[in-house]
N, CA, C and O atoms as a Tinker XYZ file with bonds, in Angstrom:
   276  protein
     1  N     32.246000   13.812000  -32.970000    73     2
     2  CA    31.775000   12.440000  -33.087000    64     1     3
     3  C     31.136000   11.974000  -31.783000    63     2     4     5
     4  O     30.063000   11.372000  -31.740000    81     3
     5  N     31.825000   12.274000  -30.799000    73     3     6
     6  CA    31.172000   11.970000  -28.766000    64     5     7
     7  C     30.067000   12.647000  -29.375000    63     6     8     9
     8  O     29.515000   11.852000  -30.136000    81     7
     9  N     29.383000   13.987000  -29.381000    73     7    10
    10  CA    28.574000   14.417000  -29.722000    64     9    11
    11  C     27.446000   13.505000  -29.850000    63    10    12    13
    12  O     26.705000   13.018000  -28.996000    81    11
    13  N     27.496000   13.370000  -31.315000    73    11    14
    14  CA    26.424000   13.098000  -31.607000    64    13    15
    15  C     26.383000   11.375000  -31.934000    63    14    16    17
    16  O     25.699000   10.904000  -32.843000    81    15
    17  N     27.060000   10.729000  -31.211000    73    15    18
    18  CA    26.686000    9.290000  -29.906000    64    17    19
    19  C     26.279000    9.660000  -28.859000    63    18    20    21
    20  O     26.007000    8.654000  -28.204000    81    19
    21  N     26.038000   10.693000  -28.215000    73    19    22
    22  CA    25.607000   11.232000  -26.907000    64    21    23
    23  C     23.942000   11.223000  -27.661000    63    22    24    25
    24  O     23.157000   10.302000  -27.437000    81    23
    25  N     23.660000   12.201000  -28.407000    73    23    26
    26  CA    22.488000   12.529000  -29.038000    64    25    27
    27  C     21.911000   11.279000  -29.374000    63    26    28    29
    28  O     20.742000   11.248000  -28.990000    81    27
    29  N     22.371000    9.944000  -30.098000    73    27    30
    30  CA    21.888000    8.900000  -30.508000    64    29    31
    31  C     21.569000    8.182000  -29.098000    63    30    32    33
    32  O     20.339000    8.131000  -29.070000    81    31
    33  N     21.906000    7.795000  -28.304000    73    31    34
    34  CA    22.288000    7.232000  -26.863000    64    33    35
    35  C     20.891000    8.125000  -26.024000    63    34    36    37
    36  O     19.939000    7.437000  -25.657000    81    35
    37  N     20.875000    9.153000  -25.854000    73    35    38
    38  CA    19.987000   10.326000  -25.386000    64    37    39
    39  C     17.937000   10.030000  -25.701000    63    38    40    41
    40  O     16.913000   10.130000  -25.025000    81    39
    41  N     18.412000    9.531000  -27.537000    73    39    42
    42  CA    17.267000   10.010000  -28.294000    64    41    43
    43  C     16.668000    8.093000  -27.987000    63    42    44    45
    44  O     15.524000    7.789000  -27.650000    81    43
    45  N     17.685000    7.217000  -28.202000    73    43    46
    46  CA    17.152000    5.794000  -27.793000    64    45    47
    47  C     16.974000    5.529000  -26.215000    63    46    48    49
    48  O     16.032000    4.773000  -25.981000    81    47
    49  N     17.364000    5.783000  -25.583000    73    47    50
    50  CA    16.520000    6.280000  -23.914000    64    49    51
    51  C     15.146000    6.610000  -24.080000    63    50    52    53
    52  O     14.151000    5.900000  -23.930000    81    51
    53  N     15.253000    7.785000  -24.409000    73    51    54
    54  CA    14.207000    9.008000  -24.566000    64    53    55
    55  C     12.586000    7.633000  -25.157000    63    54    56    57
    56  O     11.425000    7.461000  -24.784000    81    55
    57  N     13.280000    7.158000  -25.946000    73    55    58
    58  CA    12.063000    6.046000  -27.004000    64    57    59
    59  C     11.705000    4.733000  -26.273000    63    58    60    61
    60  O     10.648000    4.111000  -26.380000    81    59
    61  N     13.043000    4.347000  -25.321000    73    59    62
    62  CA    12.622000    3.258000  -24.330000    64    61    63
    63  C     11.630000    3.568000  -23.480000    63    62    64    65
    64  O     10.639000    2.872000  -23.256000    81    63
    65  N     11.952000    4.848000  -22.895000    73    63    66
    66  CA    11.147000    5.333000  -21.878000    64    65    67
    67  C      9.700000    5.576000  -22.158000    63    66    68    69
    68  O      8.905000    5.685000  -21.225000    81    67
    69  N      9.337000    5.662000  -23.377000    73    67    70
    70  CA     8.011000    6.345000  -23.568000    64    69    71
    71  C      7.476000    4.965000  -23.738000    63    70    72    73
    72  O      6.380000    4.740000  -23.224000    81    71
    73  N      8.112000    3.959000  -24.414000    73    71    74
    74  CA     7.567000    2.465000  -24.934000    64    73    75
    75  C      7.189000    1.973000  -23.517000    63    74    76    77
    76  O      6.094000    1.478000  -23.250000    81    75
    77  N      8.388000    2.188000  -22.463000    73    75    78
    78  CA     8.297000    1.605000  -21.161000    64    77    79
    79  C      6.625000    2.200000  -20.707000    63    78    80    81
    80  O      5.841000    1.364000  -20.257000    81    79
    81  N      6.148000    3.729000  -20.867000    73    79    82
    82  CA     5.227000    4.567000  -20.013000    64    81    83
    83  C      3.980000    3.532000  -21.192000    63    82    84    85
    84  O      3.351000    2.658000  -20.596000    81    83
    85  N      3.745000    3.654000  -22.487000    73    83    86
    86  CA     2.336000    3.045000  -23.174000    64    85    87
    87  C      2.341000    1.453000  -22.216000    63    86    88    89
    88  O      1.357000    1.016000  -21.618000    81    87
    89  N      3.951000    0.667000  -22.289000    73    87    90
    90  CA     3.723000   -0.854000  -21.662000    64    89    91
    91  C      2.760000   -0.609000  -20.320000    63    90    92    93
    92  O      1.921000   -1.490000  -20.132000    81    91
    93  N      2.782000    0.127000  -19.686000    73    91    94
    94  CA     2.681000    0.387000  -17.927000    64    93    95
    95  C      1.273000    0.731000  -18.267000    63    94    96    97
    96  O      0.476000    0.515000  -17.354000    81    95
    97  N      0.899000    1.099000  -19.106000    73    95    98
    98  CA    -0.494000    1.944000  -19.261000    64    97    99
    99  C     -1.031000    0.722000  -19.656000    63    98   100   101
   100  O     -1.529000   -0.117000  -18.907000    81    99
   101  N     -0.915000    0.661000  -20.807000    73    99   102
   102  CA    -1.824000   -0.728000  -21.312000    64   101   103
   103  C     -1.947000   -1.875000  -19.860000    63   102   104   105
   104  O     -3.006000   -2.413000  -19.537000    81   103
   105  N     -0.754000   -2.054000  -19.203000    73   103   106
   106  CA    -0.779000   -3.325000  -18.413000    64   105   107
   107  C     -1.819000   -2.986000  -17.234000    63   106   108   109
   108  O     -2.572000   -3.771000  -16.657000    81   107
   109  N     -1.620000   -1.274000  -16.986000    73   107   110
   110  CA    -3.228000   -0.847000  -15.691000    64   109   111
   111  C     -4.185000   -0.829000  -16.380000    63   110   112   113
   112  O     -5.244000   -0.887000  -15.755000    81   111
   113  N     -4.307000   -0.729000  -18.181000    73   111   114
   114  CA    -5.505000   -1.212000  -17.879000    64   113   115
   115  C     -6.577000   -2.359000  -18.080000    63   114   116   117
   116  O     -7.804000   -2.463000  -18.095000    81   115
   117  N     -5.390000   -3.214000  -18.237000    73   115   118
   118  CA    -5.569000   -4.817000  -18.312000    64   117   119
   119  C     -6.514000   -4.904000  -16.530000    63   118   120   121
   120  O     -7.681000   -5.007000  -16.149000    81   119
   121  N     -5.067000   -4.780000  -15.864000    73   119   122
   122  CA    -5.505000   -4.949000  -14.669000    64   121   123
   123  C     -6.863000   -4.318000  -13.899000    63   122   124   125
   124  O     -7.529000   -4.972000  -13.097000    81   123
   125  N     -7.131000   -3.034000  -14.258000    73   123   126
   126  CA    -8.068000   -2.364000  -13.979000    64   125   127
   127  C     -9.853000   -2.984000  -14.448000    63   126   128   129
   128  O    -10.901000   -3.024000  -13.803000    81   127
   129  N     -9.458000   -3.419000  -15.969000    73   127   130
   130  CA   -10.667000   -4.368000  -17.026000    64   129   131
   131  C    -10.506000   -5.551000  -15.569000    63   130   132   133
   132  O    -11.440000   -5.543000  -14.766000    81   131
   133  N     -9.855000   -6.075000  -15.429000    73   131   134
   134  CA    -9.641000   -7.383000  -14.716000    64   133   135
   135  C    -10.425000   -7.477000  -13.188000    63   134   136   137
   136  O    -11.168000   -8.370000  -12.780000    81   135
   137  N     -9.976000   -6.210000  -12.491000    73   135   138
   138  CA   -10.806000   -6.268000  -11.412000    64   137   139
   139  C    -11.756000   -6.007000  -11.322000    63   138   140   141
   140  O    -12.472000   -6.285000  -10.359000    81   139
   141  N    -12.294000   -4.959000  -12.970000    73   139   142
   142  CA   -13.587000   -4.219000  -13.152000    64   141   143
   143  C    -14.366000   -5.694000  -13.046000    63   142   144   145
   144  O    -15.230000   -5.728000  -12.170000    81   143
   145  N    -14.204000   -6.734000  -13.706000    73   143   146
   146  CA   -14.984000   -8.106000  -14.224000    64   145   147
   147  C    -15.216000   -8.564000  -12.814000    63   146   148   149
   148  O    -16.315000   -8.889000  -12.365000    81   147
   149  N    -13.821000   -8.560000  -12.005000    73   147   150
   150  CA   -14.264000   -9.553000  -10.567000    64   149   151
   151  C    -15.648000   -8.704000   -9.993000    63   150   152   153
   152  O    -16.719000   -9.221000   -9.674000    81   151
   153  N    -15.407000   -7.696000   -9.971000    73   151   154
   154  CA   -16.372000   -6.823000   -9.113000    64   153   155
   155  C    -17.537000   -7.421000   -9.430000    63   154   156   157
   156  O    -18.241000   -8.066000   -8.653000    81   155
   157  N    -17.856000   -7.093000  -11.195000    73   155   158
   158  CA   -19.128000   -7.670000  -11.801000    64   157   159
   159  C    -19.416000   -8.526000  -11.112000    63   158   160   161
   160  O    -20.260000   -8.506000  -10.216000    81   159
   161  N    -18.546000   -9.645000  -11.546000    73   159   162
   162  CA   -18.638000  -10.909000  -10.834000    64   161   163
   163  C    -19.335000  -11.252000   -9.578000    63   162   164   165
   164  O    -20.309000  -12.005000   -9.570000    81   163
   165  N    -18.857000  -10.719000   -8.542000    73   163   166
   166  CA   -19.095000  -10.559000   -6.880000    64   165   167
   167  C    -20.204000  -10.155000   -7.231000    63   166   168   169
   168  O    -21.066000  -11.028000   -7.130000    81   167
   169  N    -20.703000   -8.793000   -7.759000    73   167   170
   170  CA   -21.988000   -8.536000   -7.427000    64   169   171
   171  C    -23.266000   -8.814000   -7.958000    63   170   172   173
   172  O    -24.417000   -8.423000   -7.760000    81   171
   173  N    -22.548000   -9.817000   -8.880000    73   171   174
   174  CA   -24.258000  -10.554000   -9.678000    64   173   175
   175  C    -24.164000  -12.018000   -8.924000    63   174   176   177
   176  O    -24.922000  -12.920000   -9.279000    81   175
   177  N    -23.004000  -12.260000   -7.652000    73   175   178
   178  CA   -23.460000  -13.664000   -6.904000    64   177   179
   179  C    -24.112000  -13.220000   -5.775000    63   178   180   181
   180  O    -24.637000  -13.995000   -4.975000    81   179
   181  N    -24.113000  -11.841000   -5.641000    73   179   182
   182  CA   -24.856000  -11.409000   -4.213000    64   181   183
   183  C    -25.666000  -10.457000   -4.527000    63   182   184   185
   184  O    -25.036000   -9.458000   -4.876000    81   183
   185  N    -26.983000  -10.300000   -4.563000    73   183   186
   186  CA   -28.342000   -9.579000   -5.300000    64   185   187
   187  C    -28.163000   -8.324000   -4.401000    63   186   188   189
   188  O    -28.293000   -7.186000   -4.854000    81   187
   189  N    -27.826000   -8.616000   -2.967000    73   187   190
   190  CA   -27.777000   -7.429000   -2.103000    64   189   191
   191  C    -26.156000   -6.402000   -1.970000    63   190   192   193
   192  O    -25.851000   -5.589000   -1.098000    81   191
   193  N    -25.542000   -6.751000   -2.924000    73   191   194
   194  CA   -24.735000   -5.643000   -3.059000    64   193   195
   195  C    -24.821000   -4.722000   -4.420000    63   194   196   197
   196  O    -24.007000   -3.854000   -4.733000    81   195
   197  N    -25.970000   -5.102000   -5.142000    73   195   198
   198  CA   -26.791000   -4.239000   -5.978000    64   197   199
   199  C    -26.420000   -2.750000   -5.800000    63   198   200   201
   200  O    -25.937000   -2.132000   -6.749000    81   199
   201  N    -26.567000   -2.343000   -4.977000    73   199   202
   202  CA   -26.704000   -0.561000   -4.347000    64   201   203
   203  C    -25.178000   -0.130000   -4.832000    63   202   204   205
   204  O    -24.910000    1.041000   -5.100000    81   203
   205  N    -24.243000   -1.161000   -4.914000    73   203   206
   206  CA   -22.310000   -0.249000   -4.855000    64   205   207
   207  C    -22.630000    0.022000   -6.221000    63   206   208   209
   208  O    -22.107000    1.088000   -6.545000    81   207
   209  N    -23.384000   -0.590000   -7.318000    73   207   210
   210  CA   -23.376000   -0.093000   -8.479000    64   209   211
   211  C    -23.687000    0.958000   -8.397000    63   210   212   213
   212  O    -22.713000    1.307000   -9.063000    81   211
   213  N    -24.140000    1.820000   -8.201000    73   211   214
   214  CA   -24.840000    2.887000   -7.966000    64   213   215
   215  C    -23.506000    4.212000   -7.552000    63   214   216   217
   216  O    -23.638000    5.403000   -7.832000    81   215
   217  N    -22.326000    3.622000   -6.869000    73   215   218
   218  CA   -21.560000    4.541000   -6.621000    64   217   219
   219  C    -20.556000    4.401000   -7.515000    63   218   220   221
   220  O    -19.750000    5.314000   -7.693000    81   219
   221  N    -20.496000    3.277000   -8.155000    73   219   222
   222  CA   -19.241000    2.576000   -9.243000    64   221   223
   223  C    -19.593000    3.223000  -10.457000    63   222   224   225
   224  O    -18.768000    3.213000  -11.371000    81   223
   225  N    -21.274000    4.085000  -10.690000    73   223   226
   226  CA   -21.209000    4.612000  -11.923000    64   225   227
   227  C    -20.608000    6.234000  -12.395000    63   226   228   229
   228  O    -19.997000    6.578000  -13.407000    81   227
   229  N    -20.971000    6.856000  -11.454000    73   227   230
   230  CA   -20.027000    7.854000  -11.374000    64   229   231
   231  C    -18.510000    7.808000  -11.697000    63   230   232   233
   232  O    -17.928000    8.544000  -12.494000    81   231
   233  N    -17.925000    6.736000  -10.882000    73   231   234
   234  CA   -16.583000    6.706000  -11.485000    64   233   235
   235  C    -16.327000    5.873000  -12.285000    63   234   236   237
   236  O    -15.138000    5.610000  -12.465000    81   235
   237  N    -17.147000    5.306000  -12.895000    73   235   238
   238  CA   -16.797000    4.686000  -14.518000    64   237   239
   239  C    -16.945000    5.836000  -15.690000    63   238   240   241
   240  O    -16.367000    5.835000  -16.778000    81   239
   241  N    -17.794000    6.736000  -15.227000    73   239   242
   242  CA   -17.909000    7.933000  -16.527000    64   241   243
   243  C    -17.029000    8.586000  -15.975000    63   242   244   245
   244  O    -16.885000    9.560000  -16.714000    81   243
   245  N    -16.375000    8.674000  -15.185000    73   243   246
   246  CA   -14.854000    9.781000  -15.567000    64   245   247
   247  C    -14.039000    9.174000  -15.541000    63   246   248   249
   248  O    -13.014000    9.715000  -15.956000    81   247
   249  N    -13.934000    8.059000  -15.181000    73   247   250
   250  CA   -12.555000    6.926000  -16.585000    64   249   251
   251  C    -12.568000    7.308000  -17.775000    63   250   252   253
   252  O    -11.679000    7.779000  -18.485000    81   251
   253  N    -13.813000    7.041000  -17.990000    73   251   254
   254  CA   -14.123000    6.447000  -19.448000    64   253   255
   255  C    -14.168000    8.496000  -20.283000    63   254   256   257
   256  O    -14.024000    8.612000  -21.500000    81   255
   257  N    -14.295000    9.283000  -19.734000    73   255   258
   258  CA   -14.462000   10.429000  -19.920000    64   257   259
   259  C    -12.605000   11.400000  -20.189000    63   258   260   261
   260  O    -12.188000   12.327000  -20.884000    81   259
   261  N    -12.139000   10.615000  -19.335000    73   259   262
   262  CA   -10.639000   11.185000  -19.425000    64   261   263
   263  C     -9.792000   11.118000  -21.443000    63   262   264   265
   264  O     -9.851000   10.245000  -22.310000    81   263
   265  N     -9.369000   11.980000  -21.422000    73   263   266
   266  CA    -8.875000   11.983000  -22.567000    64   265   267
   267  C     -7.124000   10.938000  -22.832000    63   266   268   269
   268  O     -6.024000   11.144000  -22.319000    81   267
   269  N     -7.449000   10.141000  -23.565000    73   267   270
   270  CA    -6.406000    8.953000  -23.922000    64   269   271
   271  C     -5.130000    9.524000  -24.420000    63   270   272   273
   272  O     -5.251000   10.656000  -24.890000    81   271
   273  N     -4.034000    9.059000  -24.432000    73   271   274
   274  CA    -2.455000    9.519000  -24.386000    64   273   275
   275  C     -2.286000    9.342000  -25.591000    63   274   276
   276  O     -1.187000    9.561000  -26.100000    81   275
């Protein structure tokens, strides 16, 4: 009977933890969308920081390129 309350106890961990890892994911990439916008932001009030786009596109296609969980 300990048994398999150990196994039940084990297997509801096991399900927190993964719920806990999608919460953490979704919430970076709230945050990540969030600073992506400020950036926008900043750089359509200043015409002369035009050029960082230019290095920001590279690493938006291997975000956006990575394979999802």
């Amino acid at each position: 009977m300990a048994r398999q309350y150990e196994d039940s106890t084990s297997t509801v961990k096991t399900r927190r933890q993964q719920e806990d890892q999608r919460r953490m994911a979704f919430r970076r990439a709230i945050e990540d969308r969030c600073e992506q916008r400020q950036l926008l932001q900043d750089i359509t009030d200043y015409p002369e920081l035009q050029l960082v786009t230019h290095w920001q596109a590279p690493v938006a296609a291997q975000r956006s390129a990575q394979p999802g969980r």
